[in-house]
C-alpha positions, 0 to 999 in steps of 0.5 A, a space after each residue: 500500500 502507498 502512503 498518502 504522504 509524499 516521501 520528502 514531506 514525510 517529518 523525518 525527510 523534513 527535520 533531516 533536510 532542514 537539519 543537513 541544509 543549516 548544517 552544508 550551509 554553516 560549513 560553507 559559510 566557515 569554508 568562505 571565511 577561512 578562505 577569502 570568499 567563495 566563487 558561488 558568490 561571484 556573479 561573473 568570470 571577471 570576478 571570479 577570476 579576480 577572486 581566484 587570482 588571490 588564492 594560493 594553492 592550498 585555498 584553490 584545493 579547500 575550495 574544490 574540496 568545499 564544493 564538491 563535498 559541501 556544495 555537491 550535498 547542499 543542493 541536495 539538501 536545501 532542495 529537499 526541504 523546500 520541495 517536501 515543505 511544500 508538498 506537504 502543505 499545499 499537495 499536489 498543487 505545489 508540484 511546480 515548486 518541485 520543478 522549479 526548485 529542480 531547476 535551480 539546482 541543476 544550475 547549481 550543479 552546472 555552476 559547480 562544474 564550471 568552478 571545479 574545472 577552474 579550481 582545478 587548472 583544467 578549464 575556463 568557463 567561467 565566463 558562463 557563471 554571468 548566466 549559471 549564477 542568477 539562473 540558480 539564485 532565481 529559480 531556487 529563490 523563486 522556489 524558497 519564497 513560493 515555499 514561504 508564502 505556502 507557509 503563512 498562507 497554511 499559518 494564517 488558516 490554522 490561526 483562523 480555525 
């Protein structure tokens, strides 16, 4: 028999969502500041490159380390929250929150890429993160605030009754 409740909106899908993305974005907060800043932040190659070009080999080898084990879960992570919150307090109508949010992080992901390649020496693209980076705020952003208005909207209704 199937469960009438999506698996990400279930409670413990939720608790350790949330739980993991505080967590992936605590570390990559720390890793930011231990380092100088985070390419994730950039907006375009030049300054990307800027903040690269400050960078000594043992800060590139933290970052690549950052974004593929930090920021390769934290898409994960952030994505399941906002989705199962969701879906858990509008149903199948927030759907479209589901797919947008899946957008925004393969654009994340694509952006990590396009880093990782850079960090490591073997290729410049980073002249892609002028579309990647927005994309990625946008579409995720979009999503966390749809998620949030879901929210009080589910608040405001239960203060009614």
């Amino acid at each position: 028999m199937t469960s009438p409740v999506p698996p990400l909106s279930r409670t413990t899908a939720l608790a350790i969502s949330f739980a993991a993305m505080v967590l992936l974005g605590a570390l990559l907060r720390q890793t930011g500041e231990a380092i100088g800043g985070l390419l994730d932040l950039t907006l375009d190659g030049a300054s990307a490159r800027a903040l690269m070009a400050q960078f000594t080999p043992w800060q590139r080898d933290v970052h690549a380390h950052a974004t593929l084990i930090y920021d390769g879960l934290y898409p994960l992570a952030y994505g399941a929250f906002f989705t199962g919150l969701a879906l858990r307090l509008a149903g199948p109508s927030a759907r479209w929150v589901a797919m947008v949010m899946l957008a925004g992080m393969m654009a994340d992901y694509a952006e990590n890429i396009v880093q990782l390649l850079a960090l490591s020496g073997r290729a410049d693209w980073l002249g892609t993160k002028i579309v990647l980076t927005p994309l990625k705020f946008a579409l995720t952003g979009t999503a966390v605030v749809t998620t949030l208005a879901i929210s009080a909207r589910t608040g405001l209704r239960a203060l009614r009754t």
